[in-house]
MARBA-3410 file (N, C-alpha, C, O; in Angstrom, 1 decimal):
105
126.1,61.4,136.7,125.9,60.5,135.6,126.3,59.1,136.0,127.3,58.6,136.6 ~ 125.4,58.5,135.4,125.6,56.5,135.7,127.3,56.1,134.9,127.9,56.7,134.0 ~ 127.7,54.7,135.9,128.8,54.5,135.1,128.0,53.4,134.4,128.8,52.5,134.2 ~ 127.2,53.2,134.2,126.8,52.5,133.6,125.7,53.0,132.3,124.5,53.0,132.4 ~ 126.4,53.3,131.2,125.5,54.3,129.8,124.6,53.3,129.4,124.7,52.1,129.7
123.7,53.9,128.7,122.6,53.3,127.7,123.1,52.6,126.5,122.9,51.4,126.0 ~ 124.1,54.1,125.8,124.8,53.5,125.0,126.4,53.7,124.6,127.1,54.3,125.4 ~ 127.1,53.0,123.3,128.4,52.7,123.6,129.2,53.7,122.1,128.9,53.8,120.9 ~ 129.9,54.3,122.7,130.2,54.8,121.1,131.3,53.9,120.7,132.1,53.3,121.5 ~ 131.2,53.9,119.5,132.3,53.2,118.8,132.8,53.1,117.6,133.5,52.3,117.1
132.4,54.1,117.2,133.2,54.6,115.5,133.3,56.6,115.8,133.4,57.0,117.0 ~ 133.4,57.1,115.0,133.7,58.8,115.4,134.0,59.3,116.4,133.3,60.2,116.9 ~ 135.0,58.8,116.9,135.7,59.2,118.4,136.2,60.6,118.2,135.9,61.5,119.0 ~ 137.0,60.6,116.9,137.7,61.3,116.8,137.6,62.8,116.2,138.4,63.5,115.5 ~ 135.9,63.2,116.8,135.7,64.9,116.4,135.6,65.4,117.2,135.3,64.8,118.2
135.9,66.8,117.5,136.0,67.8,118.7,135.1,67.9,119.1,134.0,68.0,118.6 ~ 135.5,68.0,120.6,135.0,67.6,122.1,134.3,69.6,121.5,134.7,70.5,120.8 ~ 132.7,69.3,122.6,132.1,70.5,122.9,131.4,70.1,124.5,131.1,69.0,125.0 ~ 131.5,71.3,125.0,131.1,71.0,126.3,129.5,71.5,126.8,129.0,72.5,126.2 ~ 129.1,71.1,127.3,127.8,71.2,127.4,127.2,71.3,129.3,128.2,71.0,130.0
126.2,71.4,130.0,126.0,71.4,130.9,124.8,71.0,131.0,123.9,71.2,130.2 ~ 124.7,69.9,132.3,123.4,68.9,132.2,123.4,69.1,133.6,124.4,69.1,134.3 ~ 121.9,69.3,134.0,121.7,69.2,135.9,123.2,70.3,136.2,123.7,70.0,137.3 ~ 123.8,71.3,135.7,125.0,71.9,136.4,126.3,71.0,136.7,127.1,71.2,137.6 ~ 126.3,70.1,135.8,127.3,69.2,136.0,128.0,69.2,134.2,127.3,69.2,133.2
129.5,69.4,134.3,130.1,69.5,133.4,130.2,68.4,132.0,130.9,67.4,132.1 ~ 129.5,68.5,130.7,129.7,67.3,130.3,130.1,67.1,128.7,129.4,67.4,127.7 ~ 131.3,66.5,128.9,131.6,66.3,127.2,131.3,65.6,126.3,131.5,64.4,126.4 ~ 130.6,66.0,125.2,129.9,65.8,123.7,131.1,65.5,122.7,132.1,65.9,123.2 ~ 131.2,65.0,121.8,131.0,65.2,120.4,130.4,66.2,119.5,129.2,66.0,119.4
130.9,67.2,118.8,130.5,67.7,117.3,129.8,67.0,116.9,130.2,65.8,116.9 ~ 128.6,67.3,116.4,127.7,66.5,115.7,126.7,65.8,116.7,125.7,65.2,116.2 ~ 126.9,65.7,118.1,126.1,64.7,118.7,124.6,65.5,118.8,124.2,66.6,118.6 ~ 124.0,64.4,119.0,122.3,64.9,119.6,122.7,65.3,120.9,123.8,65.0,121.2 ~ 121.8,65.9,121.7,122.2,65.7,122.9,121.5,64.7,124.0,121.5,65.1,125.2
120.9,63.3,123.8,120.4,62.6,123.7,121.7,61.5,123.6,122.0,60.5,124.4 ~ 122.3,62.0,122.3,123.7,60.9,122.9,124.7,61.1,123.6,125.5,60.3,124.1 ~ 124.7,62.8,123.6,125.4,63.1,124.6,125.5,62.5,126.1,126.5,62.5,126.9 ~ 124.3,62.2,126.4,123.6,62.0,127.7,124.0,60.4,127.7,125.0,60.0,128.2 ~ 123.4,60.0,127.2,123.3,58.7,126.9,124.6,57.7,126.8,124.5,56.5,127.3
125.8,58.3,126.1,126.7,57.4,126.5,127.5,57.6,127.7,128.3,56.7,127.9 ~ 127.5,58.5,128.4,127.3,58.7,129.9,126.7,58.1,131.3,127.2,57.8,132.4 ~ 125.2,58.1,130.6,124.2,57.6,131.7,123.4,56.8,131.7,123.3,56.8,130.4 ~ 122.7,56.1,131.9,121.8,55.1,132.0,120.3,55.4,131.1,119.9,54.8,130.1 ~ 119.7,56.7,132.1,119.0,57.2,131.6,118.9,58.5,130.9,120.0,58.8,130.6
118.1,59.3,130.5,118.2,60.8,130.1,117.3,61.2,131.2,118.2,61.6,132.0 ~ 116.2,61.4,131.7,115.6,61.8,132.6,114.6,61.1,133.3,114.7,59.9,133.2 ~ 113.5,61.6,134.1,113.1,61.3,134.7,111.7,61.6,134.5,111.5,62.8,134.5 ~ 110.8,60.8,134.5,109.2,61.4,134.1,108.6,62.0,134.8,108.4,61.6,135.9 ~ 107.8,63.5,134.2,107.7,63.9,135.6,106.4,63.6,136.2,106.3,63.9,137.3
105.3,63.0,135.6,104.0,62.7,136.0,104.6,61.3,137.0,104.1,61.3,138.1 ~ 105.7,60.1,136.7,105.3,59.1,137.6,106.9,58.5,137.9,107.2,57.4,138.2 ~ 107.9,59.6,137.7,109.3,59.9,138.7,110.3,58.2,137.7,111.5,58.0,137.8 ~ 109.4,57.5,137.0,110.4,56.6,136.7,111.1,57.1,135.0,110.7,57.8,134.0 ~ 112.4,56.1,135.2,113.4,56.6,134.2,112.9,56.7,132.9,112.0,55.9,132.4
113.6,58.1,131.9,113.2,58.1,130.4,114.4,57.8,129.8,115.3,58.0,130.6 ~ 115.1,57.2,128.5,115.8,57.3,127.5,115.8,57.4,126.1,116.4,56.8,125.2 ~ 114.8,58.4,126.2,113.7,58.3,125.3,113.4,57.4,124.3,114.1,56.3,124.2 ~ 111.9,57.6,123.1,111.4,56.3,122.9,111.8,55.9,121.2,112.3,55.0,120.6 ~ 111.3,57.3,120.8,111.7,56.8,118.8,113.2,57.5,118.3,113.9,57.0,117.4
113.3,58.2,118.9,114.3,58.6,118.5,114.7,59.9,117.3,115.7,60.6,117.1 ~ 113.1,60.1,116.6,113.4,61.3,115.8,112.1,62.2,115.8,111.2,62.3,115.0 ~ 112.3,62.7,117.2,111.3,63.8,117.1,110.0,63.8,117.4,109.5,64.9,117.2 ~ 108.8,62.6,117.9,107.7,62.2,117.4,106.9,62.1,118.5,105.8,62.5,118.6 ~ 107.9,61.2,119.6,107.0,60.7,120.7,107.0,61.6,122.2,106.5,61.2,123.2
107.7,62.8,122.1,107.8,63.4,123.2,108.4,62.7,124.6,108.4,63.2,125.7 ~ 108.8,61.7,124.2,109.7,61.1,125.7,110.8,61.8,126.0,111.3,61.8,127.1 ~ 111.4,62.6,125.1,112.7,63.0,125.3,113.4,64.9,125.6,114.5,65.4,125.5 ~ 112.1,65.4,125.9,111.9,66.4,126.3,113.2,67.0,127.4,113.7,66.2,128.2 ~ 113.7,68.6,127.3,114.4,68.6,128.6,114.5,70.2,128.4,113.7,70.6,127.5
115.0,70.8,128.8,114.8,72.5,129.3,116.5,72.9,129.1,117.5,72.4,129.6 ~ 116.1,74.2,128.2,117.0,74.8,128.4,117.2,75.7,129.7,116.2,75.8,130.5 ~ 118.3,76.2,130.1,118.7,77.2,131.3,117.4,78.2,131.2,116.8,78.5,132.3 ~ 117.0,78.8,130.2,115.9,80.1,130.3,114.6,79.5,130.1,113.7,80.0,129.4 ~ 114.7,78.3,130.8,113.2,77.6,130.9,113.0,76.6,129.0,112.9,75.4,129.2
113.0,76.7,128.3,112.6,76.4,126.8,113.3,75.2,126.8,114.5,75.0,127.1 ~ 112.0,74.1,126.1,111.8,72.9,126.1,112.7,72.4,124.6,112.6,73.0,123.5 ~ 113.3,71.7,124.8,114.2,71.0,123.7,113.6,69.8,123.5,113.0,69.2,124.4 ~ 113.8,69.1,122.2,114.3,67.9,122.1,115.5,67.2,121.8,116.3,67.5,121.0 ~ 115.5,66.0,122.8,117.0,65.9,122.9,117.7,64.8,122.2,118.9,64.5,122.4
116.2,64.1,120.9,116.7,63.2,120.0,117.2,63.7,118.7,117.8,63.1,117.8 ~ 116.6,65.5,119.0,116.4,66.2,117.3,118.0,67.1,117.4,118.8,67.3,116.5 ~ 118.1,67.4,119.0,119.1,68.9,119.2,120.4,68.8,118.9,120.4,67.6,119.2 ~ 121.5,69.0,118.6,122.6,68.9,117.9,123.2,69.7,119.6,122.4,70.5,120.2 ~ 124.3,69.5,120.0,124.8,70.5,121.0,125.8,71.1,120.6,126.5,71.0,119.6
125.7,71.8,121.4,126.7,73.3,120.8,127.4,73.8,122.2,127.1,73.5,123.3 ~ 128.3,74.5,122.0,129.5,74.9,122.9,128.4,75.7,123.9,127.5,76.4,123.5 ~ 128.7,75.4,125.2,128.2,76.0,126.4,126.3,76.0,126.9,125.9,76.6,127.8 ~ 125.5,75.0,125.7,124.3,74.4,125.8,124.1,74.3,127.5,124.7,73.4,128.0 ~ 123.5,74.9,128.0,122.8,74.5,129.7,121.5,74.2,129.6,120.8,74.7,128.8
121.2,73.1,130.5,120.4,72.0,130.2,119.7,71.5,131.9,120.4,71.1,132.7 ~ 118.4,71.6,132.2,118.5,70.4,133.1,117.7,69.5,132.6,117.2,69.6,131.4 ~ 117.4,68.5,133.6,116.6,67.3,133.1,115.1,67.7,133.4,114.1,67.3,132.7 ~ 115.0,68.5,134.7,113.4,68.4,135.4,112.7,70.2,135.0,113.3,71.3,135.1 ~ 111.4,69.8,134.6,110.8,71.0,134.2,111.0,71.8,135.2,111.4,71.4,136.3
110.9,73.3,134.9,111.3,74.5,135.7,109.1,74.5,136.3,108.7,74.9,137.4 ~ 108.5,74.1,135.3,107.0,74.2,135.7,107.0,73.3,137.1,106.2,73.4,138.1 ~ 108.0,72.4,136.8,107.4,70.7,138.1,107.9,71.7,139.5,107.3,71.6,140.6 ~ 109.1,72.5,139.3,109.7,72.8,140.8,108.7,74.0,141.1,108.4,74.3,142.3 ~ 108.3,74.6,140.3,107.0,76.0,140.6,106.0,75.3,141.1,105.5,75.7,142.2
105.5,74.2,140.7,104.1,73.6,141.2,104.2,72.9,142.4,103.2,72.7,143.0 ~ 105.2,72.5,142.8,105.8,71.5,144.2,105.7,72.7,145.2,105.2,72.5,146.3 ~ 106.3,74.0,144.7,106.1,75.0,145.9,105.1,75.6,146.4,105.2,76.3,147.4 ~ 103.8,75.4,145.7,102.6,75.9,145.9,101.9,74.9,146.7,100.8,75.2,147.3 ~ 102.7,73.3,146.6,101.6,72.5,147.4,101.9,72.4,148.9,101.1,71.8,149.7
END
C-alpha cells in the first residue's frame, strides 16, 4: 500500500479496528468502513483496470458506475463503494478471470 492515500480520515477514529486482507497483505479497517475506504486511506489507488492496466479509485461512489469492482478469495465480485468490511474479509484487487486468460495466451 501507497504511503501516499487518496483519502484522509479525520473524525471516527475511534471505532474498532477489523482486519481485513487485500492482495494477502494484512490491513486495518474501521467498523463501519466500506471497503473502498478501507483501501483508500492507505493507498493511492484501489486497483488497477484490467482492460488498460491504469489506476482505479473508483468513480461515484454508491454503487452505479462499476469502477470499483474487486473479488472476493472464492473468486465473487464485490463492490467496494457499497461493501461494509467485516472481520477476516479476503480480498484481491485483480480478477481471478484476468490470471486464467493470461495463461492460455
Amino acid at each position: 500500500m501507497a504511503s501516499d492515500p487518496q483519502l484522509r480520515r479525520i473524525e471516527e477514529t475511534d471505532r474498532p479496528q477489523v482486519e481485513i486482507t487485500v492482495d494477502g497483505l494484512a490491513l486495518e479497517a474501521l467498523a463501519g468502513d466500506t471497503v473502498l475506504t478501507a483501501i483508500l486511506v492507505r493507498a493511492r489507488r484501489l486497483r488497477d483496470n484490467e482492460f488498460d492496466g491504469k489506476p482505479r479509485a473508483g468513480f461515484c461512489l454508491m454503487g452505479a458506475c462499476q469502477e470499483c469492482w474487486l473479488w472476493r478469495a472464492d473468486g465473487r465480485r464485490l463492490r467496494a463503494c457499497t461493501t461494509l468490511v467485516e472481520p477476516g474479509l479476503a480480498l484481491t484487487t485483480h480478477s481471478p478471470l484476468a490470471a486464467w486468460q493470461h495463461k492460455g495466451s
